[in-house]
FIGU-462817 format. One line per field, with one value per residue (C-alpha): residue in one letter; x, y, z. Coordinates in Angstrom, 2 decimals. Example, Ala and Ser with C-alpha at 12.3 -4.5 7.8 and 13.67 -1.06 7.14 Angstrom:
residu	(A:S);
px	(12.30:13.67);
py	(-4.50:-1.06);
pz	(7.80:7.14);
This chain:
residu	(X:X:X:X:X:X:X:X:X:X:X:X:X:X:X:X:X:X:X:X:X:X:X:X:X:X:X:X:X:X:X:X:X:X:X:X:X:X:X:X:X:X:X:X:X:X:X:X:X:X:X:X:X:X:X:X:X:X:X:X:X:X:X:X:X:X:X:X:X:X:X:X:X:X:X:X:X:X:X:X:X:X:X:X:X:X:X:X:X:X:X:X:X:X:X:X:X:X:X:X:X:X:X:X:X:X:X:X:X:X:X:X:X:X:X:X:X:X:X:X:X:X:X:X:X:X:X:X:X:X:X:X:X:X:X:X:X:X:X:X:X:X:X:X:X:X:X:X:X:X:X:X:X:X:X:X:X:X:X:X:X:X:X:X:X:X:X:X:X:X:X:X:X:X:X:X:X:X:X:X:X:X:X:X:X:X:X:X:X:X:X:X:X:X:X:X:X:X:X:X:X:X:X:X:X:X:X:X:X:X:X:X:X:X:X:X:X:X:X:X:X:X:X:X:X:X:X:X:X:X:X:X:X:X:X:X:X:X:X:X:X:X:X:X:X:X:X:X:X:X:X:X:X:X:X:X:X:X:X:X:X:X:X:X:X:X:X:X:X:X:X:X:X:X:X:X:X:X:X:X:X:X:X:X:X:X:X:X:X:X:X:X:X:X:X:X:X:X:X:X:X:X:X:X:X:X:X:X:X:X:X:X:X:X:X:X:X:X:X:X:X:X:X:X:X:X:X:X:X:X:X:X:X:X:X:X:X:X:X:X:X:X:X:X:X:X:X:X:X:X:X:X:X:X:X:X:X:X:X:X:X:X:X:X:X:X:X:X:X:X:X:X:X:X:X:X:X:X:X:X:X:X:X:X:X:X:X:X:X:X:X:X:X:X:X:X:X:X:X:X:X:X:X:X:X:X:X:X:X:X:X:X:X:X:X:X:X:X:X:X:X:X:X:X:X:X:X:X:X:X:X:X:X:X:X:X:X:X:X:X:X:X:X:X:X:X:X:X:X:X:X:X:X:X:X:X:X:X:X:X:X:X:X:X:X:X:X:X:X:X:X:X:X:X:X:X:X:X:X:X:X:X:X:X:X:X:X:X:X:X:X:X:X:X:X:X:X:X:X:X:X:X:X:X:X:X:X:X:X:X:X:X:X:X:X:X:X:X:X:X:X:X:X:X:X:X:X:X:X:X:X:X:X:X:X:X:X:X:X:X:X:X:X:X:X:X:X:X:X:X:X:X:X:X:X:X:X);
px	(138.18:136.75:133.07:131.47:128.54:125.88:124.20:120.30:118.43:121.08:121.16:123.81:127.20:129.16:127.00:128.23:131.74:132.25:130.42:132.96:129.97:130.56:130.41:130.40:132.50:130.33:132.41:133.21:129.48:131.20:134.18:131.83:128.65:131.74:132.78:129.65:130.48:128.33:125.41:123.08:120.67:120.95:117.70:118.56:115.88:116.14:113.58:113.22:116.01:118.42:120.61:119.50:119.31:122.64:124.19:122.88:123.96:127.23:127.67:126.56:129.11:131.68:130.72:129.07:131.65:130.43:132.00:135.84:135.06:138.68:138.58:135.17:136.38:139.87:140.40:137.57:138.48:137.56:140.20:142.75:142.05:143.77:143.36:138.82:139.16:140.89:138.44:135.65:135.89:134.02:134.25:130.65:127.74:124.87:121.30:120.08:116.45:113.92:110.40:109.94:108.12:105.47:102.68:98.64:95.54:94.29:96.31:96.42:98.09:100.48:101.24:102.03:104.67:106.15:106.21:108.37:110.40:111.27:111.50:113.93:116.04:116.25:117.15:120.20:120.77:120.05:123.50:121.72:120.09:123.44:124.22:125.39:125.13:121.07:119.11:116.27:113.72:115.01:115.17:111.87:111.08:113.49:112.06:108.54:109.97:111.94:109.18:106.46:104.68:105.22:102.74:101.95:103.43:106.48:107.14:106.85:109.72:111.97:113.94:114.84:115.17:117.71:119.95:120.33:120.75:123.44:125.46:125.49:126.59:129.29:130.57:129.84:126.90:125.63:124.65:121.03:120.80:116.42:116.29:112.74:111.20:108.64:106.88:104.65:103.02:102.90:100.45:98.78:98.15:96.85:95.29:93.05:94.88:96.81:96.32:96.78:99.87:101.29:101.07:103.25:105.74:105.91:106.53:109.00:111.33:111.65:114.99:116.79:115.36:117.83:118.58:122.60:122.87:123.11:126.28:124.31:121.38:121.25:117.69:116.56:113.16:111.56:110.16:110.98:107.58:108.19:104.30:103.83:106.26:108.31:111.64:110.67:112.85:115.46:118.87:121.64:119.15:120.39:117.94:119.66:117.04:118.16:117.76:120.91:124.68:126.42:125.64:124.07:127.29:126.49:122.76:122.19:125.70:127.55:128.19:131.81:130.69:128.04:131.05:133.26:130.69:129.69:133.62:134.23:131.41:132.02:128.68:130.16:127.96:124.91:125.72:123.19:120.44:121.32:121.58:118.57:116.39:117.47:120.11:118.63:118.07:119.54:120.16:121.75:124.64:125.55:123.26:122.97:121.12:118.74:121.40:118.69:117.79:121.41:122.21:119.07:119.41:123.05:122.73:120.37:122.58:125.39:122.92:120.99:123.06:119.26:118.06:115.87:115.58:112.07:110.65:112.57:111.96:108.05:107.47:109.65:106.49:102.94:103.46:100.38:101.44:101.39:97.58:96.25:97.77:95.78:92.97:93.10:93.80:91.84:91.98:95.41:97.17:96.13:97.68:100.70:100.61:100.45:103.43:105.45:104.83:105.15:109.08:108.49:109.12:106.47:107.49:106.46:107.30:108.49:108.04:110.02:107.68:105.17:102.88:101.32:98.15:97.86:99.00:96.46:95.38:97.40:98.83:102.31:102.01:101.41:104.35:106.26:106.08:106.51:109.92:111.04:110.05:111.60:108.88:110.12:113.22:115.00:115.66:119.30:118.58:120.59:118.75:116.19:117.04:118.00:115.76:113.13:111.68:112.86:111.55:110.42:111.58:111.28:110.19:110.52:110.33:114.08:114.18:112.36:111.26:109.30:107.82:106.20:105.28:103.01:102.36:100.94:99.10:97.48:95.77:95.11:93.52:91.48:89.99:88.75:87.73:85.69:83.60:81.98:81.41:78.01:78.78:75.18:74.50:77.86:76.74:73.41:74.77:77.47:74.48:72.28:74.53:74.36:77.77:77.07:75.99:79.10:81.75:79.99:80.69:83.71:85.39:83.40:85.42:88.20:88.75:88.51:91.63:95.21:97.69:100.40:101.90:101.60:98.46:100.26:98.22:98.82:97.10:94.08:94.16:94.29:91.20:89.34:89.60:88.92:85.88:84.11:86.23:83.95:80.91:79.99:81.70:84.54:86.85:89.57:92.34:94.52:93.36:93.12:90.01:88.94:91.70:93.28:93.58:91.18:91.60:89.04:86.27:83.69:81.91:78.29:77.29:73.76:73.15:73.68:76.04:79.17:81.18:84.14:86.45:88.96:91.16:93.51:95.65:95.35:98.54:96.30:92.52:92.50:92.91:89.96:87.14:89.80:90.73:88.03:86.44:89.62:88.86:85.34:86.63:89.12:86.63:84.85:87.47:89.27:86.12:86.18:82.99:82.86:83.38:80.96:78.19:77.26:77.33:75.83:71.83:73.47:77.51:77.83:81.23:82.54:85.58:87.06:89.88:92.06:93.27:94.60:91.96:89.55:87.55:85.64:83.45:81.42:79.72:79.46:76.49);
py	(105.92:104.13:103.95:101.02:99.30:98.38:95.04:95.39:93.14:90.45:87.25:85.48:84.99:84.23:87.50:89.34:88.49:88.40:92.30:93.68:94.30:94.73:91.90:91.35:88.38:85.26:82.49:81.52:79.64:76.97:75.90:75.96:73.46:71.25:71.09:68.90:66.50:63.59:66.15:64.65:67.78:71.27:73.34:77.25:79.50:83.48:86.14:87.49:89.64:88.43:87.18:83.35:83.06:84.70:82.10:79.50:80.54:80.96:77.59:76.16:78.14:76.41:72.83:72.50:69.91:71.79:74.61:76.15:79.20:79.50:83.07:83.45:82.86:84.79:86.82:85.23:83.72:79.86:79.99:80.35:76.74:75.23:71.90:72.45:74.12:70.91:68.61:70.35:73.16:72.11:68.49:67.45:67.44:69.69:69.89:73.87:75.01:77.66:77.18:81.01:81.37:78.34:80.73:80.71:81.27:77.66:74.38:73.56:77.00:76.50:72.82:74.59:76.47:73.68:71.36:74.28:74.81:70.70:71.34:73.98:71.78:69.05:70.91:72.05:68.03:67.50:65.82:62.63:62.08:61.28:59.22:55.54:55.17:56.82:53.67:54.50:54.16:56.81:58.95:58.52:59.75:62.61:63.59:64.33:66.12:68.16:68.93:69.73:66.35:64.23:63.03:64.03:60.61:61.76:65.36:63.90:61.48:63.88:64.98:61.51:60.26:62.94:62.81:58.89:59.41:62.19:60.35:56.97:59.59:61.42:57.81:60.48:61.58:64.81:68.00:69.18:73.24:74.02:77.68:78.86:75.62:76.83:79.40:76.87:75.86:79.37:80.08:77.36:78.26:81.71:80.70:77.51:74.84:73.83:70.28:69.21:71.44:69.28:66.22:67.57:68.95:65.89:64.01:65.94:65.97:62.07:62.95:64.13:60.39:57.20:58.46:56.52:59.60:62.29:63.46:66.44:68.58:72.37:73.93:77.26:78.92:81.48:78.64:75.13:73.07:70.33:69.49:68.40:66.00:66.84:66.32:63.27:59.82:62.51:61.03:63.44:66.28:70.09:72.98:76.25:79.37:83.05:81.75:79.99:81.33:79.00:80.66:83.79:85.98:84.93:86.21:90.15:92.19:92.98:96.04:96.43:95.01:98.19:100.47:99.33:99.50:103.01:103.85:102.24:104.37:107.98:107.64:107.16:110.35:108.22:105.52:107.02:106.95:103.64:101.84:103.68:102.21:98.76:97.44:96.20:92.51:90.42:86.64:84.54:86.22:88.31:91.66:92.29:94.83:93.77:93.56:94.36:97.72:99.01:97.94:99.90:102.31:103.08:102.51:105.55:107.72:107.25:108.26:111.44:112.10:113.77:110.65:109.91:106.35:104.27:100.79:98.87:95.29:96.17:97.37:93.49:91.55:91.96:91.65:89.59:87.96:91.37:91.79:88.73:88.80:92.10:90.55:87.96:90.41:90.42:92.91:91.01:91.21:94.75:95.92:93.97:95.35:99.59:98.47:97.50:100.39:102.58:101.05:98.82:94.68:91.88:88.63:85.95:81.80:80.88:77.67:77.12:73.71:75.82:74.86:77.22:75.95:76.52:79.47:80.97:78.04:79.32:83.02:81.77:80.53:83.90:85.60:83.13:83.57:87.24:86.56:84.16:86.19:89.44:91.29:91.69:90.56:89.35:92.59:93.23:95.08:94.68:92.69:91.77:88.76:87.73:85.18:84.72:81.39:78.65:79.46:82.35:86.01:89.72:90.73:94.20:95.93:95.68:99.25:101.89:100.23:97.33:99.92:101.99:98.82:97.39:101.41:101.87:98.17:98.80:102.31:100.66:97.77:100.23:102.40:99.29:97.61:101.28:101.12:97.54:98.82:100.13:104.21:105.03:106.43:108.49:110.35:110.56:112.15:114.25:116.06:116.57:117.74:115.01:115.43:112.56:109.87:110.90:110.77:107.38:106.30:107.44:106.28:102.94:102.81:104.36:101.30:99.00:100.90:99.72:103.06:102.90:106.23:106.15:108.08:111.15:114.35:111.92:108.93:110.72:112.53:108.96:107.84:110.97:110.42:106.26:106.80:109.17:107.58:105.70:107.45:109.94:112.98:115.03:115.56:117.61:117.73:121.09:123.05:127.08:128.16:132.01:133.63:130.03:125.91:123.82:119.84:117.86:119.45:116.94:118.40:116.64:118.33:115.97:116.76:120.71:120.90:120.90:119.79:121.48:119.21:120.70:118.30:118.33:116.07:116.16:114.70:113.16:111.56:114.45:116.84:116.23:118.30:121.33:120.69:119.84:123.37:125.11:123.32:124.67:127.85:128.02:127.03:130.56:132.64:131.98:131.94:128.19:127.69:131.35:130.17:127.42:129.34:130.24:127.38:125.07:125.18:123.76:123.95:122.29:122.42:120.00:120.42:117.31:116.16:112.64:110.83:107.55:105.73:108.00:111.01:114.02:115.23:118.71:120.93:124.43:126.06);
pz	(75.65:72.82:71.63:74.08:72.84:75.01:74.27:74.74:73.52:72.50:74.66:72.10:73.93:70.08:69.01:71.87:71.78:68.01:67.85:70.45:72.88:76.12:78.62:82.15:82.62:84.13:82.76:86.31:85.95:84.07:86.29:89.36:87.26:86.78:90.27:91.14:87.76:89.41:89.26:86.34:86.32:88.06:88.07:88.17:88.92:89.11:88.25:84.51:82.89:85.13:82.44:82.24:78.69:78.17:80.65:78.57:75.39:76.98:78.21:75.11:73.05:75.55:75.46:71.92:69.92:66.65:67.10:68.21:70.83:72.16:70.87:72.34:75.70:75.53:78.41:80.47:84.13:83.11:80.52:83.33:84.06:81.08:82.04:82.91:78.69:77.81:79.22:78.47:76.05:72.29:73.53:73.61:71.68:73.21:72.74:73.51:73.01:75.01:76.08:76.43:73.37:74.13:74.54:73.12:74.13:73.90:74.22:70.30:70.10:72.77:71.66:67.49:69.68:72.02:68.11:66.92:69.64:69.05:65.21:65.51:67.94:65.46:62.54:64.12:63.68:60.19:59.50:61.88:58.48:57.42:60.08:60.10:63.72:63.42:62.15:59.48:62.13:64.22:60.46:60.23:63.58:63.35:59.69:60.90:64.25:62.51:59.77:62.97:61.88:64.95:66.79:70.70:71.66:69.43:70.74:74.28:73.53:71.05:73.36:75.20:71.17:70.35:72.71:72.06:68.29:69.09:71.82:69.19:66.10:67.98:70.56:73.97:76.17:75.10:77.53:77.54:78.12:78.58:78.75:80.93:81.12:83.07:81.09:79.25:82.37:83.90:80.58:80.35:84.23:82.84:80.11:81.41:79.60:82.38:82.70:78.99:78.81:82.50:80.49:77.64:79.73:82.10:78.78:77.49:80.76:80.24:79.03:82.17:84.23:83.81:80.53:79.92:77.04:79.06:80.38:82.64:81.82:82.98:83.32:83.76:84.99:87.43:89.49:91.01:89.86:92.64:93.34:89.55:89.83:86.66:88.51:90.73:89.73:88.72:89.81:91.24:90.71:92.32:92.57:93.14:94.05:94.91:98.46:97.72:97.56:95.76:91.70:92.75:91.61:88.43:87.56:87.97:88.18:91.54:93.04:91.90:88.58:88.15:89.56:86.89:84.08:85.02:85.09:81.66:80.62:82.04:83.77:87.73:88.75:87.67:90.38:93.02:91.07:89.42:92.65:94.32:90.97:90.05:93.12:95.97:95.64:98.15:96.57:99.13:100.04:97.30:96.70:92.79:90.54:87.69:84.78:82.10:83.81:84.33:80.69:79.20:81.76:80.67:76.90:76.87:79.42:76.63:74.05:76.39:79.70:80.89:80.65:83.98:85.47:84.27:84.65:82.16:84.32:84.00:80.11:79.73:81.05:81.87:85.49:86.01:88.90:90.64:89.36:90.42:93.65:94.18:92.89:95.52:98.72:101.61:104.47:105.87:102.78:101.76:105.46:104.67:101.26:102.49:104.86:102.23:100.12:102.80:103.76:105.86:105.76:106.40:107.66:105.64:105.32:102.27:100.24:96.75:96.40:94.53:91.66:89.20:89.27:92.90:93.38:94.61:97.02:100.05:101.35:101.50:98.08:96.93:98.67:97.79:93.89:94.59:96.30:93.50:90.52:91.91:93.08:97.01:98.47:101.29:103.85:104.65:107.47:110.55:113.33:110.51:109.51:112.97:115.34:112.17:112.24:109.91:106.65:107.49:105.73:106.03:102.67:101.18:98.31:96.68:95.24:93.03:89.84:91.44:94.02:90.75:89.74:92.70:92.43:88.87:89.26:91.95:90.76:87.60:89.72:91.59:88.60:87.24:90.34:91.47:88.57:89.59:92.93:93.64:93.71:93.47:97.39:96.97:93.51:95.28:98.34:96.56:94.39:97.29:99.60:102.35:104.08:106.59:103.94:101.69:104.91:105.12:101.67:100.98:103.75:102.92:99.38:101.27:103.09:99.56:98.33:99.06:99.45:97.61:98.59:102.29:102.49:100.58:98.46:95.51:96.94:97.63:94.67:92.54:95.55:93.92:89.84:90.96:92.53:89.32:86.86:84.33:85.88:83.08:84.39:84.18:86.71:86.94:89.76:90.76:88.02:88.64:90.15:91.70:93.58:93.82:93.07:94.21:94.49:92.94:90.39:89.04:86.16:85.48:81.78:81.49:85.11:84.79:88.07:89.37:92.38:94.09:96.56:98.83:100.48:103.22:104.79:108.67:110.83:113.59:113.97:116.17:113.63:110.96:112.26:112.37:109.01:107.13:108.59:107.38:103.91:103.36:104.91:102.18:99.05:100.33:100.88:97.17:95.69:94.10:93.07:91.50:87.55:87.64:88.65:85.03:83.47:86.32:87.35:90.56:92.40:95.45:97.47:99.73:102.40:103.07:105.38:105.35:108.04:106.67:105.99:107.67:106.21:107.48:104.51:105.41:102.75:102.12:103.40);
């Protein structure tokens, strides 16, 4: 078996195929875009990573009248249709750009980027200089967009301007490929410039209405924007979402294209742990795995066959959308958050007609992004999906990655959140040894939390280093102590004392009083406390027992 190389990090189909990387074959896109020919615009929205940008590139390689990618597209399934490659292969003039890097932390920052984006497009077009079907108005125009000197009223139109100056140069309609045309609204949303940013955007997507240059226009995003109107007067417009069927075999990788990978790769005794980590997304009728993860995934099992699955999907974006949607919770949407965690499936109605700036202006809205951008998916369960109401879902948690994710935000949310929280009575209570004011507390803050590990030792343990984290002391979890390991130390150096926890986990309400006893018992028999009482003017030691989101705290007389 020769060496394979693993493409990470390279979304250029020519790159790709000219490099001998491997490639999952998803030329089958192209013969089923041009089955619908009378479509003027198709909208394509999956989650990030799922190969969008690679899709794109591909098609324009295939279409782009500039270039000859027969050798490109050897051995691919569209080539089998020699008549579609005839028709269609290098035979029109394309316009291909990305919004994915129209970013900043005010709008005249984010509008530099969207004037670049425009530049760059155009000065893939310089020969329109050249032109005797361009008249020297349009040059003029096209000189300052391509030098970033247009004006707003300019960069709004460039788009609708270029494809009419390259369907007059070349005598034929030209195809428009937008690559995450959403992610200058989804900052602007973050960033406060939403509004200003709507108005550029709306401008710039003139060139898919009534426009007699287009032959068809293929978008891509993580969201359908339908409220801002950016699509509306569209003619012969087609949204497809992962709710749909029709192109979902060709974003994310199948099941028997992951089994052939791993086999191409001598890496078939990984496939349990590969599927367990990044499968589990269920996208109309086809179930896929996150192609970025399996390629990273397997790139470094070629390199270190130790390697252990990690979170490649969540060290690729900030996962905001996870934190604000914690941010938002109530007491209904933290339950429905600890079922999800905990296995289960919440049933949910779904809307794709979603706007960024509202987000956060309904519940549905909410689980709604998180279905679209990849955080939960559809359940396949058997009987699930059966009898749900129309637009309505069971959502769960497609597989291990995305479940560390909600897992690591929401301690990190917590930490944070615990220090704003008024802590005062529990300190107070835990250094004067009030057991019923500090049962109150804690199971007051207790109650705040969302578990994210179905009320296991760790979640309590993380409940523990929350609560005194950013409170001036030290604390210390399972470290040796006496004749044994104690739970939870908090170490007060200004103060001059010390505080020994010993937790347990009780099975039943029933069970706390017994437990907690047994925990004090414990601190006394092992002889916790024994090493602090040197150092410390004062140790105080605590039993405490867990039931859910219940506590029993007693201390040791």
């Amino acid at each position: 078996m020769g060496r394979i190389k693993i493409p990470v990090g390279c979304s250029s189909f020519p790159d790709i195929r000219q490099n001998g990387y491997y490639f999952i074959d998803k030329s089958g896109l192209i013969k089923e875009l041009l089955k619908t020919e009378g479509t003027q615009v198709t909208l394509i929205t999956r989650p990030r990573r799922f190969g969008k940008t690679l899709v794109m590139s591909m098609l324009s390689a295939f279409f782009d009248i500039r270039r000859d990618s027969r050798e490109w597209f050897e051995g691919l399934s569209v080539t089998e249709d020699q008549e579609l490659c005839e028709k269609w292969r290098n035979q029109y003039p394309v316009v291909t750009l990305s919004f994915k890097s129209v970013d900043g932390l005010n709008f005249s920052n984010a509008y530099a980027q969207m004037a670049a984006v425009i530049s760059r497009a155009y000065q893939e077009h310089l020969y329109l200089m050249d032109s005797e079907a361009v008249n020297p108005y349009e040059k003029e125009v096209f000189d300052r967009l391509a030098s970033k000197k247009g004006t707003q009223e300019e960069v709004e139109n460039s788009l609708l301007s270029l494809t009419k100056m390259l369907a007059a140069h070349y005598g034929r309609q030209v195809i428009l490929l937008i690559d995450e045309y959403d992610v200058p609204l989804a900052k602007a949303s973050e960033k406060g410039y939403y509004t200003e940013m709507l108005a550029v955007v709306k401008g710039v997507m003139q060139v898919i209405k009534d426009n007699e240059s287009l032959k068809f226009a293929v978008l891509t995003g993580c969201l359908r924007i339908a409220k801002e109107s950016i699509f509306t007067g569209t003619n012969n417009f087609v949204s497809d979402t992962i709710s749909d069927t029709r192109l979902n075999e060709y974003f994310g990788f199948t099941q028997s294209e992951v089994d052939r990978l791993l086999w191409d790769t001598g890496l078939a005794s990984h496939e349990a742990e590969i599927k367990k980590w990044y499968d589990g997304y269920h996208f109309g009728d086809f179930d896929v795995y996150c192609p970025w993860d399996v390629m990273n995934h397997v790139k470094n099992l070629l390199i270190d066959p130790t390697t252990k699955p990690v979170s490649y999907w969540k060290n690729s974006s900030d996962n905001g959308i996870v934190r604000s949607f914690i941010d938002y919770s109530g007491d209904t949407i933290t339950r429905r958050f600890e079922t999800l965690l905990s296995g289960g499936c919440v049933l949910q109605k779904l809307t794709d007609d979603l706007s960024y700036e509202k987000l956060h202006s309904s519940e549905e809205n909410l689980w709604s992004v998180l279905y679209f951008t990849g955080y939960l998916t559809g359940s396949r369960e058997s009987g699930i999906e059966k009898g749900l109401p129309e637009g309505c879902m069971a959502l769960v948690i497609p597989n291990e990655e995305v479940r560390e994710i909600f897992e690591t935000t929401i301690k990190k949310w917590f930490e944070e959140s615990a220090q704003k929280w008024d802590r005062n009575l529990l300190f107070a209570s835990v250094w004067s040894g009030e057991e019923e004011e500090l049962t109150l507390q804690m199971t007051r803050l207790l109650r705040k939390t969302i578990s994210y590990f179905d009320y296991k030792e760790d979640f309590y343990h993380a409940f523990f280093a929350g609560i005194f984290a950013g409170a001036g002391y030290v604390v210390e979890s399972n470290k040796e102590h006496g004749e044994g390991r104690s739970d939870i130390t908090v170490q007060d150096y200004a103060g001059d004392r010390a505080a020994v926890f010993e937790v347990k986990y009780s099975k039943s309400a029933e069970d706390l009083r017994k437990d907690c006893e047994e925990a004090v018992f414990q601190i006394d028999d092992r002889m916790y406390a024994e090493e602090f009482q040197d150092d410390y003017a004062r140790v105080v030691c605590y039993g405490v027992s867990f039931y859910k989101k219940r506590c029993l705290v007693r201390l040791k007389k």
